[in-house]
N, C-alpha and C positions, 0 to 999 in steps of 0.2 A: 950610402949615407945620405944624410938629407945637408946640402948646401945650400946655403941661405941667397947665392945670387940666382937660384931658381926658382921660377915664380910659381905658384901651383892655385885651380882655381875651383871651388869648390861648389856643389851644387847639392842641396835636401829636397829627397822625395818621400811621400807618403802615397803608396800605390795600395792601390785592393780590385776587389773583383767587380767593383762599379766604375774603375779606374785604373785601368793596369796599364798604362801606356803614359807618359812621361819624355817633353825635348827640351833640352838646356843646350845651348854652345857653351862649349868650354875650350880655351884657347881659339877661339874665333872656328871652332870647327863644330857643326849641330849634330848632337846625338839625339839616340832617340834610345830610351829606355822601359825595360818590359818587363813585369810583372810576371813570371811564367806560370808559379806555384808556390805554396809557402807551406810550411810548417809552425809545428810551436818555435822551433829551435833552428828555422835555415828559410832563406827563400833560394829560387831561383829566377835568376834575372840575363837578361837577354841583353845585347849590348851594342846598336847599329849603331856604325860609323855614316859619314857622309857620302862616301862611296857605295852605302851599300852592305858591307862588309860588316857580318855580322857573329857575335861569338854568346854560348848562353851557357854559365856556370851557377852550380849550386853553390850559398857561401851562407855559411854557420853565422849565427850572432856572435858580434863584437868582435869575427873578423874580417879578413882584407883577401879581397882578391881580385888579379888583374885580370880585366874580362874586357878584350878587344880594346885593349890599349887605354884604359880606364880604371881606375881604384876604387874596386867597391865594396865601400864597409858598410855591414848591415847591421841598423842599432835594433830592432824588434823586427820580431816576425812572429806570425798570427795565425791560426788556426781552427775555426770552428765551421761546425757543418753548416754554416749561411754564408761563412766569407773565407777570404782569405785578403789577409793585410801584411803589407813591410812599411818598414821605415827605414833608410838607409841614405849614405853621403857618397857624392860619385867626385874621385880627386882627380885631376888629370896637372900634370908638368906642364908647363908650357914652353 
């Protein structure tokens, strides 16, 4: 369930293939986010911790998924034979 004395802290990325690499701290901890692949309808995004410690799942549009301790909802992903684009929100708890 979502409790309101939990703080959670949010981060927007718009990655593509002139840009597929992305770092935010999120609760005082630096990730680093990765662009792996996209479709019309999915990207795939890579997901490094600060240890190092890294996880890369595919995740559909408009929805969520935890990827190395991370929440990632992908609003658009993009497709054509020059590029490849997402746009997606990374949530983490604190």
């Amino acid at each position: 369930g979502t409790g309101t004395s939990r703080n959670s802290e949010r981060a927007y990325f718009e990655l593509s293939h002139d840009n597929v690499m992305g770092e935010r701290s999120l609760c005082g901890e630096l990730y680093k986010f990765e662009l792996v692949s996209a479709s019309d309808t999915s990207a795939t995004i890579k997901v490094t911790d600060s240890s190092g410690h890294s996880e890369t799942k595919e995740v559909t549009e408009d929805d969520l998924k935890d990827i190395q301790g991370v929440s990632i909802r992908v609003i658009n992903a993009d497709e054509t034979n020059l590029s490849l684009k997402a746009n997606f929100e990374a949530i983490k708890n604190c």
